[in-house]
Structures are given as structure tokens and as C-alpha cells.
MIMI-915775 format. One line per 10 residues: number of its first residue (from 1); for each residue x, y, z of C-alpha. Coordinates in Angstrom, 2 decimals. Example, Ala and Ser with C-alpha at 12.3 -4.5 7.8 and 13.67 -1.06 7.14 Angstrom:
// residues 2
1) 12.30,-4.50,7.80 | 13.67,-1.06,7.14 .
END
This chain:
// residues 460
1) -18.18,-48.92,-110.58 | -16.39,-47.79,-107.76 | -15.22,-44.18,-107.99 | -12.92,-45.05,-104.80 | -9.22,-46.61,-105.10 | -8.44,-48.70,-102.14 | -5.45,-49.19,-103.02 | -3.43,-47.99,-105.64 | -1.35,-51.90,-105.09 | -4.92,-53.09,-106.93 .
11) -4.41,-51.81,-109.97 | -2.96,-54.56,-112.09 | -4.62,-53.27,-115.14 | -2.12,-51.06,-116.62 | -2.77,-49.09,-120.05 | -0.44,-50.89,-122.88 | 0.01,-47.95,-124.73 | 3.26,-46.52,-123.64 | 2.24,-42.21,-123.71 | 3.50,-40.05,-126.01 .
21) 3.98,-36.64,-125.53 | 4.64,-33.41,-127.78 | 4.70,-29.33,-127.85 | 3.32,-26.49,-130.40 | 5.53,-23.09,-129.69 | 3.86,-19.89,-131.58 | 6.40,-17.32,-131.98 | 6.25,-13.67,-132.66 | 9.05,-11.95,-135.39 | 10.63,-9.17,-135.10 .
31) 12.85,-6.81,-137.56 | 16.79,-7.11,-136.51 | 15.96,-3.48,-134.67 | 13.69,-5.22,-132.39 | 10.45,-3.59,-134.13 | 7.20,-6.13,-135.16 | 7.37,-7.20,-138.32 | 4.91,-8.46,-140.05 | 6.79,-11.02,-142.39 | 5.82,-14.08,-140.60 .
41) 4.09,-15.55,-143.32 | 7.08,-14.96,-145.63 | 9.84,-16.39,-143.25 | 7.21,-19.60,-143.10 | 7.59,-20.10,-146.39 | 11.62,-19.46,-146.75 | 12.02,-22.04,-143.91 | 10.13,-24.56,-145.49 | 12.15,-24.22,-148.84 | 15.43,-24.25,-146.96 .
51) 14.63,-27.15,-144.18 | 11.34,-29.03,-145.69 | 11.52,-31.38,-142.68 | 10.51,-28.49,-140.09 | 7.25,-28.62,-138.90 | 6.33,-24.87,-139.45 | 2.62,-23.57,-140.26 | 1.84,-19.76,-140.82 | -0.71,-18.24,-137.59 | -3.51,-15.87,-138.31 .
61) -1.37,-13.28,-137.96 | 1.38,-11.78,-140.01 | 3.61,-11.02,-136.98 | 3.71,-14.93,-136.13 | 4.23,-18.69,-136.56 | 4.50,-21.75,-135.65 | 6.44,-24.92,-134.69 | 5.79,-28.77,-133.81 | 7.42,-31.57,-133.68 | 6.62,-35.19,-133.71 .
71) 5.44,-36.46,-130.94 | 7.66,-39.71,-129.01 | 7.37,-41.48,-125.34 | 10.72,-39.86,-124.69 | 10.12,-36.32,-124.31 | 13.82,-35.47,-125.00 | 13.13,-36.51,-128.46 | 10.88,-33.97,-129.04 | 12.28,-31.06,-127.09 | 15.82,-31.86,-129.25 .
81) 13.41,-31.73,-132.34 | 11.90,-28.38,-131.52 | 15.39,-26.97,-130.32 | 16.64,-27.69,-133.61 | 13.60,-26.38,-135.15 | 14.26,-23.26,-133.57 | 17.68,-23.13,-134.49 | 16.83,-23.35,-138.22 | 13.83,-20.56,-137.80 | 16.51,-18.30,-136.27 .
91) 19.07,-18.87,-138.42 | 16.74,-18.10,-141.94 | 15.62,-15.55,-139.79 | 18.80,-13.40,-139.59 | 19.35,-14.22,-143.34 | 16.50,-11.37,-143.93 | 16.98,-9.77,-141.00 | 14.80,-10.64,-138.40 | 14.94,-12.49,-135.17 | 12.38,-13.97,-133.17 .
101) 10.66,-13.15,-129.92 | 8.96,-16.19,-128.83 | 7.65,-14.30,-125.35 | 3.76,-14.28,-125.27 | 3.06,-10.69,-125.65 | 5.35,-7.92,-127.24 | 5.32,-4.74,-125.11 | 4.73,-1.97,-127.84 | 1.92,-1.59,-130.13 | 0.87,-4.57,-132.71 .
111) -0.96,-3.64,-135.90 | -2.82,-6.81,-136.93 | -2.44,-7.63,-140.20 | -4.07,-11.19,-141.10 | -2.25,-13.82,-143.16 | -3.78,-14.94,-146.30 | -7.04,-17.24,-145.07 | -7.64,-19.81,-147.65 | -10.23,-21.75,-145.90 | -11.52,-18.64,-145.05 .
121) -12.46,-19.68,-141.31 | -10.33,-16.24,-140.11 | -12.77,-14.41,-141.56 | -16.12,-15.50,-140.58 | -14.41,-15.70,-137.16 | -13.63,-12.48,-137.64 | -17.40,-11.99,-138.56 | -18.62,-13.84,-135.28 | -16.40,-12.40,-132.56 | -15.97,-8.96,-134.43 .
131) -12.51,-7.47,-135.80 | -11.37,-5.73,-132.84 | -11.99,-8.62,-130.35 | -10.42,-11.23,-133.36 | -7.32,-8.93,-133.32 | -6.89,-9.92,-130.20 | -5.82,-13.15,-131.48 | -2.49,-11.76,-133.58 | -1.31,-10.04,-130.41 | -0.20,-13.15,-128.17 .
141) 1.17,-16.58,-128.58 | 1.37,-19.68,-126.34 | 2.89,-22.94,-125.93 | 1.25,-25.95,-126.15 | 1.15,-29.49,-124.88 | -0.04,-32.86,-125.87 | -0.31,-35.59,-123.82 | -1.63,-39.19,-125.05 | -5.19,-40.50,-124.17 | -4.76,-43.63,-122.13 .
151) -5.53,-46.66,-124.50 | -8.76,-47.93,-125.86 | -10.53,-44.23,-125.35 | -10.12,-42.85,-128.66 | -11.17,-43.84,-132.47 | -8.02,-42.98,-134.53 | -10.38,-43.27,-137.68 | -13.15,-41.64,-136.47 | -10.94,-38.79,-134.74 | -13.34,-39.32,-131.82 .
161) -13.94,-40.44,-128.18 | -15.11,-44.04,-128.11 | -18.71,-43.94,-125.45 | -17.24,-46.63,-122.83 | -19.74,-47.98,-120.62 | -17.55,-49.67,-117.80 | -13.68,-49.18,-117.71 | -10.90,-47.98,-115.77 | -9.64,-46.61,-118.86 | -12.20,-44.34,-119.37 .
171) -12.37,-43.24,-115.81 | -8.27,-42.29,-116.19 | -8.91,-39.84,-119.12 | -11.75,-37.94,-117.24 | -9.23,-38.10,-113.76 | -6.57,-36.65,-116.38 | -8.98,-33.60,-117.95 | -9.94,-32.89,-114.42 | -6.12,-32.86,-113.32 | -5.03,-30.81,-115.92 .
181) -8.11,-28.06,-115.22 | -6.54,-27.93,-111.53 | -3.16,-27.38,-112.46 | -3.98,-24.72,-114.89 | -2.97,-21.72,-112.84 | -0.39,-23.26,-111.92 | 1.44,-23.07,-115.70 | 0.32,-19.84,-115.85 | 1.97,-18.64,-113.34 | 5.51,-20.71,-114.01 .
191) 5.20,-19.75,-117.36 | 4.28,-16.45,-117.49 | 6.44,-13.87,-119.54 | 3.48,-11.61,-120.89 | 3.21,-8.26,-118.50 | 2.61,-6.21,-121.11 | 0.36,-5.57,-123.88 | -0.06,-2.74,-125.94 | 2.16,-0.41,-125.09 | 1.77,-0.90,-120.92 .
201) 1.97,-2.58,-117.77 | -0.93,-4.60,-117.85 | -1.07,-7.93,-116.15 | 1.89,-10.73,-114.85 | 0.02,-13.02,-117.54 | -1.58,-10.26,-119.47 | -1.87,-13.39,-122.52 | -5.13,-15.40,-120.59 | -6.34,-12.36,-119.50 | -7.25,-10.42,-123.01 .
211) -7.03,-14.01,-124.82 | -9.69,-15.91,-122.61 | -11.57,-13.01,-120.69 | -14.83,-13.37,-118.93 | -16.22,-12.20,-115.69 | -13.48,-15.02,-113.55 | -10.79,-12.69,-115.41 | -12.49,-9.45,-115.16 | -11.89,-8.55,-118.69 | -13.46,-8.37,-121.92 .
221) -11.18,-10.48,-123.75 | -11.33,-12.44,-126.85 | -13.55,-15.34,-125.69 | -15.89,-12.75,-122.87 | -19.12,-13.18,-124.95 | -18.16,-16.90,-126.25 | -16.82,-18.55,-122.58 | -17.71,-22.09,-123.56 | -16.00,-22.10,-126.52 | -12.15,-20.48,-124.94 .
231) -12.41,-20.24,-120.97 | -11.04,-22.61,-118.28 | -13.68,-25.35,-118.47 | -15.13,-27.02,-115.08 | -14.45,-30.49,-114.32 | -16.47,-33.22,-115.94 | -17.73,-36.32,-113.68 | -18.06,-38.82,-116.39 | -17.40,-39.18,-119.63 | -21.01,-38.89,-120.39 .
241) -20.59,-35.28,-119.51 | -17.39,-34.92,-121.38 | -18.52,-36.17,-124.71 | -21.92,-33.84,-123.96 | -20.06,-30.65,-123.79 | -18.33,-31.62,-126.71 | -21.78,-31.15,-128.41 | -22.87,-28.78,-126.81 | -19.84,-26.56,-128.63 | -20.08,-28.24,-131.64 .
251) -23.99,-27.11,-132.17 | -22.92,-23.55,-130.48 | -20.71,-23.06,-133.27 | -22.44,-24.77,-135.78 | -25.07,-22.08,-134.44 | -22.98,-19.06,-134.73 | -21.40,-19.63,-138.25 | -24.52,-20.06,-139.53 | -25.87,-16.54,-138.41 | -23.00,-15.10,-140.29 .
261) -22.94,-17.49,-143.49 | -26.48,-19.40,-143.75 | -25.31,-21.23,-147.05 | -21.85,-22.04,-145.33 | -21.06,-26.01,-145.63 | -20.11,-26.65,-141.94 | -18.87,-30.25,-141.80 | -16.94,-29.39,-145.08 | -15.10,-26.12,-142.74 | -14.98,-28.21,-139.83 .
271) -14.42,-31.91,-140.52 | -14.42,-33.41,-137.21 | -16.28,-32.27,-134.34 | -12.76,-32.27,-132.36 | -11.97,-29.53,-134.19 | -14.21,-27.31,-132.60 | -12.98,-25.34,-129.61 | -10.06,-23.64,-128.48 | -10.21,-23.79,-124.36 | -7.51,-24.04,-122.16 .
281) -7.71,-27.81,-121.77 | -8.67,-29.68,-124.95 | -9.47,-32.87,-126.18 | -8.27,-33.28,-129.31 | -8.70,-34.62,-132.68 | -5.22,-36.43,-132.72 | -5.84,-38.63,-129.84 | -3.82,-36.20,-127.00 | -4.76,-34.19,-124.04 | -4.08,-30.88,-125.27 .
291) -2.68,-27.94,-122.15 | -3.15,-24.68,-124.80 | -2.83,-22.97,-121.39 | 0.82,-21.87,-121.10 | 2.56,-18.55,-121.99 | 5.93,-19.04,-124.00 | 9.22,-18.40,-122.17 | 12.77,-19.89,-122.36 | 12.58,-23.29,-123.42 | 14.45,-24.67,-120.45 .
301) 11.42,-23.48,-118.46 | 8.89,-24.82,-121.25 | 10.50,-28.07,-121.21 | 10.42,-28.40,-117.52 | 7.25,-27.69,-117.22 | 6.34,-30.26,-119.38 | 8.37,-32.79,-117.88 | 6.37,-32.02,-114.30 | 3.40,-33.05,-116.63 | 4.04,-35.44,-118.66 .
311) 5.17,-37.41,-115.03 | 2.22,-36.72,-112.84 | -0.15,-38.01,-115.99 | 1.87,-40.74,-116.32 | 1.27,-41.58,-112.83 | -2.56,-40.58,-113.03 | -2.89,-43.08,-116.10 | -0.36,-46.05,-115.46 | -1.96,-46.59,-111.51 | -4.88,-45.70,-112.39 .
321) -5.16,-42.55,-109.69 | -8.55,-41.38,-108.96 | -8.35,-37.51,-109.18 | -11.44,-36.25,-107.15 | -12.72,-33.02,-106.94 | -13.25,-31.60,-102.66 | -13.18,-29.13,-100.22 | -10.29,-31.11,-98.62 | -8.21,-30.16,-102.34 | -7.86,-26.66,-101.38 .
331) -5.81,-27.50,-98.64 | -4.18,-30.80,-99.34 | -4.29,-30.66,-103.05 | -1.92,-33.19,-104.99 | -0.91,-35.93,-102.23 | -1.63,-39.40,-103.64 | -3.36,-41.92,-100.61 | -4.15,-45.36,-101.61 | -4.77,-44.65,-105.17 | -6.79,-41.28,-104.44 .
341) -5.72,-37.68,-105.34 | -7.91,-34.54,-103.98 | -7.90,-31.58,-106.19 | -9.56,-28.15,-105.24 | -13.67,-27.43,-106.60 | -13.86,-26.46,-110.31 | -15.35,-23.46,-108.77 | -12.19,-22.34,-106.42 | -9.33,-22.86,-109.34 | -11.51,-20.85,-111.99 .
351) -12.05,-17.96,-110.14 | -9.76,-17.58,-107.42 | -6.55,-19.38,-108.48 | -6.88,-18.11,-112.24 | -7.53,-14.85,-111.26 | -4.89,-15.07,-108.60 | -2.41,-16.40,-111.54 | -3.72,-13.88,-114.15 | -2.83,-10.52,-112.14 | -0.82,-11.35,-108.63 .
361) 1.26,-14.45,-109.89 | 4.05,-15.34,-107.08 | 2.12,-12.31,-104.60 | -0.89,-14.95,-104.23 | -0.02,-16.73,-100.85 | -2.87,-19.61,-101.71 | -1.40,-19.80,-105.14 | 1.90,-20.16,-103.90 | 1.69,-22.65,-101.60 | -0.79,-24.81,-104.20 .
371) 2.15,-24.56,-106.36 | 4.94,-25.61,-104.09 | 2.43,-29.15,-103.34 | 2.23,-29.74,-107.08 | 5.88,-29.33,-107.84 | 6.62,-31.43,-104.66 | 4.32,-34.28,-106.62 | 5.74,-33.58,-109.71 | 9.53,-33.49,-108.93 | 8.84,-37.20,-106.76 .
381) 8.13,-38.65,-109.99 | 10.66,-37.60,-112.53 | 13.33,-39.59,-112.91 | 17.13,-38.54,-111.04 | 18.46,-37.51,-114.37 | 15.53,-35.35,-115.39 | 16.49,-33.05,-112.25 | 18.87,-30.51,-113.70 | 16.05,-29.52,-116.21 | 13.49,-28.79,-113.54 .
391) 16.09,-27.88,-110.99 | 15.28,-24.08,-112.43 | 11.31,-24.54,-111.54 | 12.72,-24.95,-108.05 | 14.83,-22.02,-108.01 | 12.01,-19.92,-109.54 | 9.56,-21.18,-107.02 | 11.97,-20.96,-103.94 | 12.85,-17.03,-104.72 | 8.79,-16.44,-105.84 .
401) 9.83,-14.76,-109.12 | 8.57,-15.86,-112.88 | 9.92,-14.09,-115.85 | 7.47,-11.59,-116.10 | 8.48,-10.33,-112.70 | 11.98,-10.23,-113.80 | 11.27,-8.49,-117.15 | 9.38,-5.79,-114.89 | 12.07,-5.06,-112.46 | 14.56,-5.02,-115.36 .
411) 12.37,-2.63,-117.83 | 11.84,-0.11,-114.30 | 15.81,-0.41,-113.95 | 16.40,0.71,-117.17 | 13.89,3.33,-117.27 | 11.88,1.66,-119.71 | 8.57,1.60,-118.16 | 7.53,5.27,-117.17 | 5.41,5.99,-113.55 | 1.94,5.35,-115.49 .
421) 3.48,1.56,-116.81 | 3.68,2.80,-120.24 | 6.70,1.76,-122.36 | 7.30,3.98,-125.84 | 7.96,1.84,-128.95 | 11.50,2.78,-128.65 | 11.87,1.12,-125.39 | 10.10,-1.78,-126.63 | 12.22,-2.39,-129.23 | 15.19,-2.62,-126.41 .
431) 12.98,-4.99,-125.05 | 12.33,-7.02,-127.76 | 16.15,-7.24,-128.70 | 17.37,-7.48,-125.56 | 14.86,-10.64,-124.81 | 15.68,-12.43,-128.18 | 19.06,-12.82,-127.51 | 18.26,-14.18,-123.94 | 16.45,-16.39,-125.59 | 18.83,-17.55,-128.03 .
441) 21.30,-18.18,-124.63 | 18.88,-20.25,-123.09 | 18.25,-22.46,-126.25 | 22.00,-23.53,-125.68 | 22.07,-23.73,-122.63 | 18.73,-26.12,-122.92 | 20.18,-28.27,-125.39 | 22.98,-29.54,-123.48 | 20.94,-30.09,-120.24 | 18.16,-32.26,-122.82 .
451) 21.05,-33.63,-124.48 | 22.42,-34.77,-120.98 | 19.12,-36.47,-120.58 | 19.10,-38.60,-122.98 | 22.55,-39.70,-122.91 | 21.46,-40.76,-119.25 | 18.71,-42.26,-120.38 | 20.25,-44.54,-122.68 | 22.33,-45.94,-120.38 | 19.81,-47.20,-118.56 .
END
């Protein structure tokens, strides 16, 4: 088969399945003085005795948790479902005063304090990586998105990818993995709200940098010694090579569990070999493209960001867009001729864009510019009515400042941050209030603009 699109007019085949989309949003919790608390695990279980219907699961650590939601074609229905999510964790929240800080990293110290492991995978994790790398792990949260494989790809009973030997189909989930590998630093840098950790300046998305690590990041992070199993993975050319990597970490791990537990019933811990791996870009088990790549920030800006894409993978899928890796990417990355699409080498957006996103952000003239062509893409595919959400991408863009460059020129304003970037736990409790109710703002704020969406959208 072809790996060249003529003409994107050819492509008569469209996928039946209409995409769904969805979001996970980790949260951290703080005491009503703006302190970490460590009651996570209890405020899981008070919200699920007061509103059973909220999809809320305890983290590994006892500073966190997190949401869902059900995931529709409409993705109003599920940012309305996690708004009002929210709404209910915030409100049982302030019944035993605490309030929540859903930003990826808090600025002051974190003890880490584990929540009670049943299955008892946080332990031999802890075990395989070591504890004070696995702490690493209770000291950030993300956002995450899910994205529908295209039809036909995926065995619903099997929880695996089906081995197709000659279909457009198959070709439009590898073109969507590879897309959403080039657009990683991308969401970093939109979404990043994490310039501190531990008690300092430390990064303008300090989250992938101590969560993923490696040499590309410079930093001995959580995944440094264990890349393949949490790093920005390179592109795949077929699905051939997709479904072999997948092995490939599923006998790693297999590997490395049973150095630390020899009598340890694997496929009993791990049911499905989807289940295995926690990289940036994911497939997984439940049949969706999973971005774990993004920091948490306001959900107007986590929302828009997923609306830029959940559009350009509906475009990739529906026409059937060949997304192909070149020199010419770098350059003239994200215009769509005849059915084609040219995205940077693997190479350039792991260690020069991620990099770039990790520590300059908005600073990185190659970055910038590789973000204004995406959002040009991305904005001529959503929908009119979709614009006011994503109108605040543009701004953010336009001016070259993300949230974590505002929360630094605020905390300097204030006096905050000292002339080493250090920031006492007094000051970070400041923060941490003063952020929370932001974020509380913006939730209203959101739900009126998504409301407005789908108000539009119905009377279409």
C-alpha cells in the first residue's frame, strides 16, 4: 500500500465509528490554610458516599486524587461532567476543610505518604524504581486525554490491537500516535503551570522534567533508568512496530518485577498487556489514544486544549491524512496538501522541542513558531461556536506567556520567591490559596463558555 495520499478528495472510506473523547484530572489537596494535606484518600472516600455517581479513584499518594468522566462524541458532555465533578470535590472539600489545588506541582515541600496499596503494585514499584525516585510520583499530577481508535483497530474483548495486514484504518491510528508524539511539546508548553518543585524555582514545566527524566531532559527523574517504559516515545512506521514495542515493555516489566518478586503471579497483577506502561503517548486498554502528557491548569485552558485535539484527530482519522515524519516538518510542520501532513523527525521533537518546552517554554523561538502552525491547524477545524473556548489559547500564544510564567512574575511581585528561587512554606501556602481560588473563578467562568457550546450546538 501506498504510504502517499494523492488526494485527500480520494478518500471515500470514512471510519463509521463516530470518536469519542474524554479527560482524567489528578488533583492535589490542600488544608483551608493552603498547607499539603495528606487526606486525599479520606476526601475520596467522603465524596463517593455523598455523590456515588462521581468518578473519583484514590492516587498513590495521600496528597491526591482523581477524576473522570464518561467519555461522549461531544466533548462538552464530558467537560460539563468533570466541571460538575469538580464542583462536588470542592464543595465536600470545604466541609472538612480543605480545598483543592489542581496545578501540577505545589511549590513547598511534599512529604510522600503512600495510600493504602491493596494490589500491592505501589510497592514492588517502589521496589523496582527505588523509594526516593517512586516519591517522585506523589509530588505532581497531570491531565489526561483520550481519544478513540479509529474503527476496526481494536479488540474490545481482548483489550488489544487487532494485527491488520492491509487497511487504511490501521494506517490512521499509527498517523494519529505519530501526530500526537509531535505535538507533545506543544501541550507542555500551553499547559504548563508547574515552575516549582520542592521548595524552588525549578523548571517552566518542572512536572515532565522530574516525572519522565532521561538524558533528552537532562535530569534524573522518575523514569531516567526505565526510558522505555515513561519517556516521549519515537514514532512508529507501522503497526508492526507499534504492537512490537508493546512487547518489548511488556517482557521489560515482566523482567523487572520478577527480579524483585520471583514467585509474583504477573498476568494475575497485570491482566492485559495494555496495562503496561505509563509514557507520554499511550495506547490503551480501553480502546483510546491516551495524551498523559499535559500539566493541569484552569480548566478553560484544559478544555481548549483538548478541543485543538480532539479536531485535528478528527481530521487525521475521518480523511484519512497521512502524517509523515521529514526534514521538511521542522519547517512546515502541520499544513495539510492533498491528503499529506509533514511533522518534524522523532529525533528533533524529543530532544530539542521537549527540552525547549521543559525549561524555556514561550523563550524557545523554534518552539514558538511550531506552536503558532499547530494552533493555526487546529483553530481551522473547530467549529465557529467552539471559538470563545480556545479564543484564550490565542491570547496566551499572541502575548508568549503560559501560566507558569504568570505564577513566576506574580510570586517575584509579591516577594515570594527570594534571589536564589527559593519560596519558604509560608509563601507557598499564599500560593497555594491564592491559586485555588483562581481556580475555582475559572471553573465558572468555564462552565458558561462549555455551556454556551452546547446550547449552539444543539441548534444545529
Amino acid at each position: 500500500m501506498s504510504l502517499i495520499n494523492t488526494s485527500e478528495s480520494q478518500n471515500e472510506k470514512r471510519p463509521l465509528k463516530r470518536a469519542m473523547s474524554g479527560f482524567e484530572v489528578e488533583m492535589h489537596i490542600l488544608n483551608s490554610d493552603g498547607s499539603m494535606s495528606y487526606k486525599g484518600f479520606e476526601l475520596t472516600q467522603k465524596v463517593k458516599e455523598k455523590y456515588p455517581e462521581v468518578d473519583v479513584v484514590k492516587e498513590c499518594g495521600k496528597n491526591m486524587l482523581e477524576l473522570g468522566c464518561y467519555p461522549c462524541v461531544n466533548s462538552y458532555n464530558p467537560a460539563l461532567e468533570m466541571i460538575d465533578s469538580i464542583e462536588k470535590v470542592i464543595e465536600v472539600a470545604k466541609e472538612n476543610n480543605l480545598i483543592v489545588f489542581p496545578f501540577s506541582t505545589y511549590p513547598g515541600h511534599i512529604k510522600t505518604k503512600f495510600t493504602p496499596d491493596i494490589t500491592g503494585k505501589y510497592k514492588i514499584q517502589e521496589k523496582i524504581f527505588g523509594k526516593e525516585k517512586f516519591s517522585l510520583a506523589t509530588k505532581v499530577v497531570g491531565f489526561h486525554h483520550h481519544y478513540a481508535f479509529p474503527k476496526g483497530v481494536f479488540d474490545n474483548n481482548k483489550k488489544e490491537l487487532k494485527l491488520l495486514i492491509d487497511s487504511k484504518l490501521k494506517r490512521s491510528l499509527i498517523n494519529s500516535y505519530n501526530f500526537e508524539i509531535a505535538i507533545d511539546p506543544i501541550l507542555t508548553l500551553l499547559t504548563q503551570s508547574s515552575p516549582f518543585f520542592e521548595g524552588k524555582v525549578f523548571a517552566k514545566n518542572s512536572r515532565i522534567v522530574v516525572y519522565r527524566g532521561g538524558k533528552k531532559l537532562d535530569h534524573p527523574g522518575f523514569y531516567d533508568e526505565c526510558q522505555i517504559m515513561g519517556a516521549l516515545p519515537p514514532y512508529k512506521q507501522t503497526e508492526t512496530d507499534l504492537l512490537s514495542s508493546l512487547k518489548l515493555k511488556e517482557r521489560k516489566w515482566e523482567k523487572l518485577i520478577k527480579k524483585v518478586n520471583p514467585n509474583i503471579n504477573f498476568r494475575e497483577l497485570y491482566p492485559y498487556s495494555l496495562d503496561i506502561s505509563w509514557n507520554p503517548v499511550k495506547i490503551n486498554k480501553h480502546g483510546t489514544l491516551e495524551q498523559r502528557g499535559l500539566d493541569v491548569n484552569y480548566m478553560s485552558t484544559m478544555f481548549a486544549v483538548s478541543a485543538l485535539i480532539k479536531f485535528t484527530l478528527k481530521k487525521i482519522q475521518r480523511d484519512f491524512i497521512e502524517v509523515i515524519p521529514a526534514d521538511l516538518g521542522i519547517s512546515d510542520s502541520f499544513k495539510i496538501r492533498k491528503g499529506i501532513m509533514f511533522i518534524p523527525p522523532h529525533t528533533y521533537v524529543r530532544k530539542k522541542l521537549q527540552k525547549a518546552s521543559a525549561y524555556e517554554g514561550f523563550a524557545n523561538k523554534e518552539l514558538y513558531e511550531y506552536t503558532k502552525r499547530f494552533f493555526r491547524l487546529a483553530k481551522s477545524l473547530a467549529p465557529k461556536y467552539y471559538l470563545p473556548l480556545i479564543k484564550k489559547i490565542e491570547i496566551m500564544i499572541k502575548k508568549k506567556r503560559s501560566l507558569s510564567d504568570e505564577m513566576l512574575t506574580l510570586a517575584k511581585r509579591k516577594g515570594w520567591v527570594d534571589k536564589k528561587g527559593k519560596i519558604s512554606y509560608k509563601h507557598a501556602k499564599e500560593f497555594g490559596c491564592y491559586y485555588s481560588e483562581k481556580f475555582e473563578k475559572d471553573l465558572i467562568e468555564t462552565k458558561q463558555i462549555v455551556t454556551k457550546i452546547m446550547e449552539e450546538h444543539k441548534k444545529i
